[in-house]
Backbone bond lengths (Angstrom), bond angles and torsions (degrees), N, CA, C in turn:
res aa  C-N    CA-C-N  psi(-1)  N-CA   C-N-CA  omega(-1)  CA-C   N-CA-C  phi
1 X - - - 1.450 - - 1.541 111.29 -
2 X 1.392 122.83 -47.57 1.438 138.81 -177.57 1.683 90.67 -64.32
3 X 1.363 119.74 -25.67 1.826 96.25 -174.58 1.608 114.25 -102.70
4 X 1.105 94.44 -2.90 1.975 118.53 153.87 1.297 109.34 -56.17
5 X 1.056 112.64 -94.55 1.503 149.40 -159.31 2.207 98.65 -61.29
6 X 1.649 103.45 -22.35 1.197 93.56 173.28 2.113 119.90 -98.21
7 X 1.565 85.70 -12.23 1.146 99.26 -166.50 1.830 85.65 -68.76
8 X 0.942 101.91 -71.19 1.716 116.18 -169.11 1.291 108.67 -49.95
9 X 1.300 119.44 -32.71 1.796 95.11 151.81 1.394 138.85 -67.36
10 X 1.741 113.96 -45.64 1.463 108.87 161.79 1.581 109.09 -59.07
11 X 1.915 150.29 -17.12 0.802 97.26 149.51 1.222 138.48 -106.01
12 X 1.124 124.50 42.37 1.815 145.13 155.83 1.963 101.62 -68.59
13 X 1.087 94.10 -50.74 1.537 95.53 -178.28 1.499 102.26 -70.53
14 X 1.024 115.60 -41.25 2.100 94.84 -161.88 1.642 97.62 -82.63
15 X 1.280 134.21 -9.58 1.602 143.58 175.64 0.955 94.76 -85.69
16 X 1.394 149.23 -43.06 1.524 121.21 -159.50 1.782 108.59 -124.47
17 X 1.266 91.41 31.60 1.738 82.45 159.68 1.886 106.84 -85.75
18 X 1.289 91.22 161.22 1.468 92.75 176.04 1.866 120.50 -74.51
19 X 1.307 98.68 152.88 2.008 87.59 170.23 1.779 90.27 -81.58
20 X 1.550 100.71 158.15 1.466 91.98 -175.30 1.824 81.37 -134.75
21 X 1.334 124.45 17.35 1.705 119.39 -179.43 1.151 95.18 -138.74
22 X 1.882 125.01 124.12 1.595 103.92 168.16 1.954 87.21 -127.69
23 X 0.940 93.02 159.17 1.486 106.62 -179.39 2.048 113.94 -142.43
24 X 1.313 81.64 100.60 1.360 110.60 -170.84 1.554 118.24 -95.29
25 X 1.443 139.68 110.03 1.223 136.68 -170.18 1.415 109.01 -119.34
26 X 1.693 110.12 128.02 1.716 110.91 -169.70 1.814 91.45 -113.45
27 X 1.564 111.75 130.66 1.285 106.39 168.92 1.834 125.33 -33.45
28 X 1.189 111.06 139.54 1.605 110.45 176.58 1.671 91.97 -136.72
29 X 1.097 124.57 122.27 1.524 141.49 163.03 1.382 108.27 36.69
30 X 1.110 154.34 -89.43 1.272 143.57 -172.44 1.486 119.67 -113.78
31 X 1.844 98.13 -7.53 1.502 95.15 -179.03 1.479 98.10 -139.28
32 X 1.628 122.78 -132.94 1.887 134.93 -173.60 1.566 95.59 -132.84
33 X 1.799 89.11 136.78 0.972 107.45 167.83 1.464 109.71 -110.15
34 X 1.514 116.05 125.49 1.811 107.87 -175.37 2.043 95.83 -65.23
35 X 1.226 87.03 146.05 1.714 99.70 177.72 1.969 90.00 -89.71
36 X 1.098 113.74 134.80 1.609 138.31 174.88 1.534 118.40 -98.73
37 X 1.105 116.14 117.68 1.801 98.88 176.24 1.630 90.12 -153.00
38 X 1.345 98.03 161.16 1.298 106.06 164.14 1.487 98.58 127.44
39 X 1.361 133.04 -165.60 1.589 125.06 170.98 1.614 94.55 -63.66
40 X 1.557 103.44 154.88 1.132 118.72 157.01 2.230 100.53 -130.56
41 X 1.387 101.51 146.56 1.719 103.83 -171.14 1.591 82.73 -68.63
42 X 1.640 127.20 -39.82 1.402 90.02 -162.83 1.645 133.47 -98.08
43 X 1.491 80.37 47.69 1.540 97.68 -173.17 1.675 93.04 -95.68
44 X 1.481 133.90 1.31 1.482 149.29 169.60 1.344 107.25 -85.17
45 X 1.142 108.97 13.97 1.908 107.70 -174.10 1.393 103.65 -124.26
46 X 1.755 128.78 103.47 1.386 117.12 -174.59 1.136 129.39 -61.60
47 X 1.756 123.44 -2.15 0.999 140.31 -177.48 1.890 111.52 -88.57
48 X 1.629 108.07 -49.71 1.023 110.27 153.34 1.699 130.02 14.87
49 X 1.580 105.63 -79.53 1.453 105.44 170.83 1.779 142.37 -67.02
50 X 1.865 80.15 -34.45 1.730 85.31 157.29 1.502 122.45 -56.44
51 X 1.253 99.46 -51.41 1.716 107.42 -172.50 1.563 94.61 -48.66
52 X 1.240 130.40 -48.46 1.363 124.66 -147.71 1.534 92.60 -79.92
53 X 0.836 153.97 -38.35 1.756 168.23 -48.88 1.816 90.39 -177.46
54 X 1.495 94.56 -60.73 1.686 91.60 -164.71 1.452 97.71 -86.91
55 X 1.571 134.03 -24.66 1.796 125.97 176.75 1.885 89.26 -60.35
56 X 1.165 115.25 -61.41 1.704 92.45 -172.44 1.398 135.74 -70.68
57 X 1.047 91.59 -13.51 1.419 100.12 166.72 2.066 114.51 -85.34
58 X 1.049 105.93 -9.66 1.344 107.74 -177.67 1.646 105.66 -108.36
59 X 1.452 110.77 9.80 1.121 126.50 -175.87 0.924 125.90 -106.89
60 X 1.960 112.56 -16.89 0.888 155.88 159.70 1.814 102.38 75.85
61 X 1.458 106.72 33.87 1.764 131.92 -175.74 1.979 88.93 -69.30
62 X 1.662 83.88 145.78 1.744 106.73 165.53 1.347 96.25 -74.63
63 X 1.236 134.73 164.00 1.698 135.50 178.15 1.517 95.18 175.11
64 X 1.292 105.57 161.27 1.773 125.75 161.79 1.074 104.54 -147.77
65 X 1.737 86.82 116.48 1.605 108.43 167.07 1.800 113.17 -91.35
66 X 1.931 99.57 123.73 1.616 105.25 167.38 1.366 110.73 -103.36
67 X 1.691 89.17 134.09 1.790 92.91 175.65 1.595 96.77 -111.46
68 X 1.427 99.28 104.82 1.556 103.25 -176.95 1.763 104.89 -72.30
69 X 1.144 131.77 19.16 1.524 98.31 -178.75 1.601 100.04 -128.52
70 X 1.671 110.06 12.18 1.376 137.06 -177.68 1.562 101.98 -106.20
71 X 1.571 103.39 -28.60 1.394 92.44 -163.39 1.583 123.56 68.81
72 X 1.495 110.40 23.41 1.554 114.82 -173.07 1.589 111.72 -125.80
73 X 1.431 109.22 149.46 1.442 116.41 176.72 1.409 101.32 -115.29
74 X 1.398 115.11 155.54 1.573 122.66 -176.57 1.730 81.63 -160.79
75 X 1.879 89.28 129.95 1.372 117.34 -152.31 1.576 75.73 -107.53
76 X 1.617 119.82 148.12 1.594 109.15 170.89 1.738 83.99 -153.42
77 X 1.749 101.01 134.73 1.155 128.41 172.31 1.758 130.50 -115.35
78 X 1.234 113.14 100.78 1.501 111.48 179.19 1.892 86.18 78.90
79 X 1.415 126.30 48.62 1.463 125.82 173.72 1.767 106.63 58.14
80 X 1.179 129.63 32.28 1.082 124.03 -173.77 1.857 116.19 -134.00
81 X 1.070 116.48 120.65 1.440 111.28 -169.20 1.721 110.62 -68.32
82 X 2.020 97.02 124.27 1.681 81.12 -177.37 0.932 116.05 -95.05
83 X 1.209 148.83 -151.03 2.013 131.14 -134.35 1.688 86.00 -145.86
């Protein structure tokens, strides 16, 4: 009974730990791009966002930019702010 009752707890334990790595890939043009999240260091660079800001926009990429301290969204199509 004790090797029942112990079995079925270790496997309660090895099922319910959490995944703590997920690795998620969204098509990019002919092949995968791994999706990235989490800190990045060069999110410590105030320039950082421009740079990122003007490659999509020169990319002429759909995107929405949030300015959280505006509380504003700006919808941009083909790099172009829509109205």
């Amino acid at each position: 009974m004790l090797v029942v009752i112990g079995g079925g707890a270790l496997w309660l334990i090895w099922n319910l730990n959490p995944v703590l790595e997920y690795q998620l890939y969204l098509p990019a043009g002919g092949g995968t791009a791994k999706l990235e999240f989490g800190s990045w260091p060069a999110l410590q660079s105030p320039e950082f966002f421009d740079q990122v800001k003007k490659k999509l926009v020169d990319e002429e990429s759909d995107f929405v930019e949030a300015n959280l301290a505006e509380m504003k969204l700006t919808i941009y199509e083909k790099g172009s702010a829509v109205n």
